[in-house]
C-alpha positions in Angstrom: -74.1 37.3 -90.0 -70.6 37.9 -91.1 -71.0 40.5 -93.5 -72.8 43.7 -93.4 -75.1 44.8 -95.1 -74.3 47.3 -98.1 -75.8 51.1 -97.5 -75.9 54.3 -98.8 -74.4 56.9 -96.4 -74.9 60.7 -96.0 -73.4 63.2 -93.4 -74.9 66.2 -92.5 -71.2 67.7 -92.1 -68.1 65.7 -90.8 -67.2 63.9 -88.2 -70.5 63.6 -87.1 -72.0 62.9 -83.5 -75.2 60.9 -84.6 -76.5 58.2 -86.6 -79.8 57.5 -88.2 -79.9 53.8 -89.9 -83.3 54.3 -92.0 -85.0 51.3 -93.4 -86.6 51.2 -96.9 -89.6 49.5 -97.7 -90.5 46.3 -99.9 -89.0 46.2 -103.2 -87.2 49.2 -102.6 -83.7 50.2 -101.7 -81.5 52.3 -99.9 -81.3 54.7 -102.1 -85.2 55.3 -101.1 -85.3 57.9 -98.6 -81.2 59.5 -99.1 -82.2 62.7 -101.2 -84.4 63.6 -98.2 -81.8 64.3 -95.9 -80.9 68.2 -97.2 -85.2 69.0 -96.6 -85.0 67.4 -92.6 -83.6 71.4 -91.3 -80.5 69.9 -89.7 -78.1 72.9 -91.1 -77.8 74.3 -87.5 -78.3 70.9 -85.3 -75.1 68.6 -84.5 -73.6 66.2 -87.3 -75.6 63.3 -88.3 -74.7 60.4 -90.5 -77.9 58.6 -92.3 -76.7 55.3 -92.7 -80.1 53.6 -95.7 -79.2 50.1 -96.1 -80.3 47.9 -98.8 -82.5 45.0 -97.4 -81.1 41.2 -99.1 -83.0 40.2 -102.2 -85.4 37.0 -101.2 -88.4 35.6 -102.4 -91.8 37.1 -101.5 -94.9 34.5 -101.2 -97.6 37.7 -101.2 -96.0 38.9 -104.2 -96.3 35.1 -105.8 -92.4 34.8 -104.6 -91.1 37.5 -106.8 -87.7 38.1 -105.8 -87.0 41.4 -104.8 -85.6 43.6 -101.7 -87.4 42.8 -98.9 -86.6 42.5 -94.8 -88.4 39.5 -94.3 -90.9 37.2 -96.4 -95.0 38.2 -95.9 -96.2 35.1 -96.3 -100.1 36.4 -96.3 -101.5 40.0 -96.5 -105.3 40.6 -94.6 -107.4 43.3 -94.5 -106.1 44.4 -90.9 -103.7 41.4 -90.6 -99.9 40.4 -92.2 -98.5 36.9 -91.6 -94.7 37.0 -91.6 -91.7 35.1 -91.5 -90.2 35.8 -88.0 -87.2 34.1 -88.3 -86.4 36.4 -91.3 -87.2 39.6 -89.4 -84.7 38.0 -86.2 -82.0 37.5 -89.0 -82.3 40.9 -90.5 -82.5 42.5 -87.0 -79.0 41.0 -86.6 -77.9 42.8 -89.7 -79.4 46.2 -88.9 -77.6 45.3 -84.8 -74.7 44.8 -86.9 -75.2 48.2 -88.6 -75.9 49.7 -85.0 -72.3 48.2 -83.6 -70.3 49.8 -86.6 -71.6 53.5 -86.1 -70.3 52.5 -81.8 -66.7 51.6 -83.1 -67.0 55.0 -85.2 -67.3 56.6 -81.8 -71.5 57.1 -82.3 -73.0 55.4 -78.8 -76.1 53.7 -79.4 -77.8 56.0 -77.4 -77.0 58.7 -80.0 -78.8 56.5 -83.0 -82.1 56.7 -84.1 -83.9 53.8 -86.1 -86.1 55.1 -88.8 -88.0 53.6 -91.7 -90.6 53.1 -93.9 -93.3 50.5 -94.7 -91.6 47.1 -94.1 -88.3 48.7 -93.2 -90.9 50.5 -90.4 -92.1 47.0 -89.2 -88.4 46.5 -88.7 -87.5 49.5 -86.5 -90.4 48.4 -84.2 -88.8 44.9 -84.4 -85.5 45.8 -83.8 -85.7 48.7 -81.8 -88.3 47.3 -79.0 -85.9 44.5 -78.2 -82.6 46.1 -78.4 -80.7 45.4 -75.3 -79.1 48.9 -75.6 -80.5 52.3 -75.4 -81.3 53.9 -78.5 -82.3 58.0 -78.9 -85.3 57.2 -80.6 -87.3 55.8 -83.3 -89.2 56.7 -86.7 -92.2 54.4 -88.2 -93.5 55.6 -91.0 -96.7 53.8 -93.1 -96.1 50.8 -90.9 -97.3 48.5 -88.2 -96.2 45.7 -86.1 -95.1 42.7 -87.7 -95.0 40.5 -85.2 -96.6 41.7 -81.3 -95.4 38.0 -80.1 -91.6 38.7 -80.6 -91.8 41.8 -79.3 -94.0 40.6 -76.0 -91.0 37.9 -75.9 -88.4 39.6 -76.6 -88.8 43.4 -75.4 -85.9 44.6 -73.5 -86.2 47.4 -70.5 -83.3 49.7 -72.6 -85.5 50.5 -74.9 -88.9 50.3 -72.4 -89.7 54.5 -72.5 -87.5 54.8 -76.1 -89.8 58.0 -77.5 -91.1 57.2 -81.0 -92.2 59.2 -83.6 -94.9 57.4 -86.1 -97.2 58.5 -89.0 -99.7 57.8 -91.3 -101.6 58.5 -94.5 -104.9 58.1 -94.1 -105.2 57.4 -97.8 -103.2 54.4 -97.5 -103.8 51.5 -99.9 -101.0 49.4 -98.9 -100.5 49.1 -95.5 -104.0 51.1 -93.7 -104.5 53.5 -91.7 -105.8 51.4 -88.8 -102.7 49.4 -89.0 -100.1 52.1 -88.2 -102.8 53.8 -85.5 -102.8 50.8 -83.8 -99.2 50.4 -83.9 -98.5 53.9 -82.3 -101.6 53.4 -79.7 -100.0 50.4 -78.6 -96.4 51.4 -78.1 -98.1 53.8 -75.8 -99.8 52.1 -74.0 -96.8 50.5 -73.4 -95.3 53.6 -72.1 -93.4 55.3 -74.8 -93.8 58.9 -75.8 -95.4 58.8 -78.9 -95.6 61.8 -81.5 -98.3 60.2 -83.9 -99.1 62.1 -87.1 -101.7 61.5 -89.9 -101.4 63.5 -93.3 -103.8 63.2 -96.4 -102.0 61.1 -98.9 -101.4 57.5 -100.0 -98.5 55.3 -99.3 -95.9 57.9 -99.3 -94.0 60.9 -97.2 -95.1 64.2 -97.6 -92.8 67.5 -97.0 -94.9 68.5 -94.2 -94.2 64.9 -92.6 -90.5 65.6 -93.3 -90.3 68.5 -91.7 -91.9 67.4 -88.7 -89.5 64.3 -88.6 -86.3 67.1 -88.9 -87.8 69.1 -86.1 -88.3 66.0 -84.1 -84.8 64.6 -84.6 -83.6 68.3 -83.7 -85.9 67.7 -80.0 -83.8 64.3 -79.3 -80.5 66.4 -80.2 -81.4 69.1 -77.5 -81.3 71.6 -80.5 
């Protein structure tokens, strides 16, 4: 992919020494999750820069191929199960790698970024992040699950083989269920990452106390 893909940036002060690249959901766009950034508690930890890109706008079959924002096509939604395009989630993963090589040639090392998102743009960080064949300082999944365990199981690369992770749920879900992200996060232990799994009474959404738990845990990776 030649060209990257547009985003929204915010710096928590300048020239900063971090990255998070955070991934919105379906239908949504970068613009998402970018007002959080001033209620995460990083006044006092080193600089960050969020880096929310907008997914490209494709066709979605569970949505009767309504074009709208999305990181790859869900072809078919279960009760516990999503079928998915996995060529589209390898072609977006390019784009976010791409995203991930611009903050190293603005002097950010990969092992200094942390993937985050939400919802679909979660199913991506555990996509992208599991198989990344560089280090990474850790990674967010909120509301999600794992798209595809074959591509990971195919594809997982030792860099990333302890990354820690930090993943939460509503148990009010409606969209993507509880059981879903729960066994997302028992299964990425298992594998032998240090999960931080959270569950928090609402729907398909973040919550402040979530926030403020993801602000204290990106402060841990930071050494603050």
């Amino acid at each position: 992919m030649n060209t990257l893909l547009e985003t929204i940036e915010v710096e928590t002060r300048p020239q900063p020494e971090w990255a998070v690249i955070w991934m919105h959901g379906l239908g949504a766009d970068g613009n998402d999750f970018a007002s959080i950034v001033p209620e995460l508690g990083l006044q006092n930890a080193p600089g960050v820069r969020f880096v929310f890109p907008h997914a490209p706008v494709i066709p979605v079959t569970c949505n009767n191929g309504y074009m709208m924002r999305a990181w790859y096509d869900i072809l078919e939604i279960g009760s516990l199960s999503r079928r998915v395009d996995e060529a589209g989630i390898r072609s977006n993963r390019d784009a976010i790698r791409a995203l991930i090589a611009r903050e190293n040639e603005r002097g950010i090392p990969t092992e200094r970024i942390v993937l985050a998102g939400f919802s679909q743009g979660g199913a991506m960080v555990y996509s992208v992040g599991l198989t990344h064949p560089e280090k990474l300082a850790g990674l967010i999944a909120l509301s999600t699950y794992i798209p595809s365990q074959a591509l990971i199981d195919s594809e997982k690369h030792t860099a990333n083989a302890n990354t820690p992770i930090f993943a939460a749920h509503g148990v009010q879900d409606p969209i993507v269920p509880y059981a879903l992200g729960e066994a997302a996060a028992k299964q990425v232990g298992t594998s032998g990452h240090p999960v931080e799994w959270r569950s928090y009474r609402m729907p398909h959404s973040v919550c402040m106390e979530e926030i403020e738990a993801i602000g204290v845990w990106l402060k841990a990776r930071m050494g603050v």
